[in-house]
C-alpha positions, 0 to 999 in steps of 0.5 A: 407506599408513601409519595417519598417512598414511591418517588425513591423507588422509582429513581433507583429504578430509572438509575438502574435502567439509565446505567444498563444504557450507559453499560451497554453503550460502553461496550459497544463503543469500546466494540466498535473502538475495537474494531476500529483498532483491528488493522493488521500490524495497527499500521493505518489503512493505506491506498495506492493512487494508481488504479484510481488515477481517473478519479483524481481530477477533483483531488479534494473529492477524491480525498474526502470519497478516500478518507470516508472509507478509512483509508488515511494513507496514501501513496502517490504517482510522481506527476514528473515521471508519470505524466498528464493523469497525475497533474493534480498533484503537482503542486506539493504543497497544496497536496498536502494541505488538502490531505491534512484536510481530511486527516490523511497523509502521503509517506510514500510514492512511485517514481519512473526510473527515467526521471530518477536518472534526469531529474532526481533533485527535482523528484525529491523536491516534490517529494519533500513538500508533501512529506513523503520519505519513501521513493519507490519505482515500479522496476528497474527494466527501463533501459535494461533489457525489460522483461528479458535481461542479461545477467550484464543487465541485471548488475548494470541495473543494480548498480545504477540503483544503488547509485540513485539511492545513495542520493535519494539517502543524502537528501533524507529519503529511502529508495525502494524497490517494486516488483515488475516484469523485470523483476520476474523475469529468469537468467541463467535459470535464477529469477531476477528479483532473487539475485537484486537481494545480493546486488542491491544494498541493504541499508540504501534500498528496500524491497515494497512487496507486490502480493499479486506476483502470486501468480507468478510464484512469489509468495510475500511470506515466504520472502518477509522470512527469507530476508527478514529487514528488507522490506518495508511496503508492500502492495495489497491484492488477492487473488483467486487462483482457482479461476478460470481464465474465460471468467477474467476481465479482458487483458488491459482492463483500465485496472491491469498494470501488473503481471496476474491483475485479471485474476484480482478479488477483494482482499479475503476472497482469493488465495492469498493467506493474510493472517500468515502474510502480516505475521511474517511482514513483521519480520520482514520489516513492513511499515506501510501497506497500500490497497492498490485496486479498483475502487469498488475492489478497494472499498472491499479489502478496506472493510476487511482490513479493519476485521483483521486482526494481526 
């Protein structure tokens, strides 16, 4: 083989080789794009701040720390409602300028009812500087009999509700409503959060689904399909319900503000059937989910959120 020959050869060999490289590359990379892509509903990862609250001190590094895993949405803490622990975000606008920093954004955050009922103007100013349009409270207990109302309470709460988010909607924002010990509670022998589907207004409020109240009998599929369009959050945490109370954290662990939080694994490990949960938010009109967990818990369920494929 002559020097022209063998120069030939070899560069189609090395051209051969080079584009086996290439191909495989590709195909990792549509791989991992792929995976990238797997989130269920193709809604972006998003966090609820609450049990992380001791990390956002440094706001800044705990946005970077949040973005690194994936995550990229956030949902707040009213700092007007819910005090002290949550003054770094005081500050809407700066807020959102370190969000955007690091790719994330904050559509939705939590507000307690009694800043709701004194200073809603005030609430929704804030809201507005970081872009938030959803305004959700945890529950409608304060005032009305907590976990034990009357039925009196029950309709004096929903109304007072309705009437809050009429304004909230003439400022542009979307009431929602959490799933609390109010909201679990039994009157009458009905469950309180079956009755607000018919006292609360459908176009003024919707319902952000907290998947732990597992334990206490509320299956977010089953209610996705019940009342399709409802909804429009939901709150992520599994449950192991197989495990046995003497092998749970203490009561009032720094990660417990919900009924059923001791029994909480990473999503993918418990009881909660996710595949079956995200088919029926579909219906049920999800538009935005947040890991609401321990930070070792959440790095867990993000990772297997972007496995999931719905």
């Amino acid at each position: 083989m002559n020097g022209s020959m063998l120069m030939t050869a070899m560069s189609r060999r090395e051209f051969m080789k080079r584009a086996a490289i290439g191909a495989g590359s590709a195909g990792l990379l549509a791989a991992s794009a792929a995976r990238l892509a797997a989130n269920p509903l193709g809604l972006p990862i998003g966090s609820q701040v609450w049990p992380l609250r001791s990390m956002l001190n440094d706001f800044p590094a705990f946005i970077k720390m949040i973005a690194g895993i994936g995550v990229t949405r956030l949902e707040l803490c009213s700092p007007i409602g819910y005090g002290a622990e949550f003054s770094s975000l005081a500050n809407g606008k700066e807020v959102r300028r370190i969000l955007a920093d690091q790719g994330l954004r904050a559509e939705s955050s939590h507000f307690t009812m009694g800043e709701l009922r004194k200073s809603q103007e005030k609430s929704i100013e804030w809201a507005k500087e970081i872009g938030i349009t959803q305004m959700i409270t945890a529950s409608l207990g304060d005032g009305n009999g907590g976990d034990k109302p009357t039925l009196d309470q029950v309709k004096r709460a929903a109304n007072e509700y309705n009437q809050i988010a009429a304004r909230a909607e003439k400022a542009g924002m979307q009431q929602g409503l959490h799933n609390e010990g109010f909201e679990l509670s039994m009157v009458d022998g009905k469950r309180t959060y079956d009755l607000l589907f018919d006292l609360l207004d459908p176009k003024l409020v919707k319902f952000q689904f907290q998947m732990s109240t597992i334990t206490a009998g509320l299956v977010g599929a089953e209610y996705f399909l019940k009342h399709p369009g409802r909804f429009n959050s939901m709150h992520l945490q599994d449950v192991d319900m197989g495990t046995s109370a003497s092998t749970l954290p203490p009561a009032g662990a720094p990660a417990a503000r919900h009924g059923g939080r001791n029994q909480q694994v990473a999503l993918g490990k418990g009881s909660i059937d996710w595949v079956k949960t995200f088919t029926a938010a579909k219906v049920g009109g999800v538009k935005n989910y947040f890991v609401e967990q321990t930070w070792e818990l959440t790095q867990q369920s993000v990772a297997y959120l972007k496995s999931l494929n719905v």
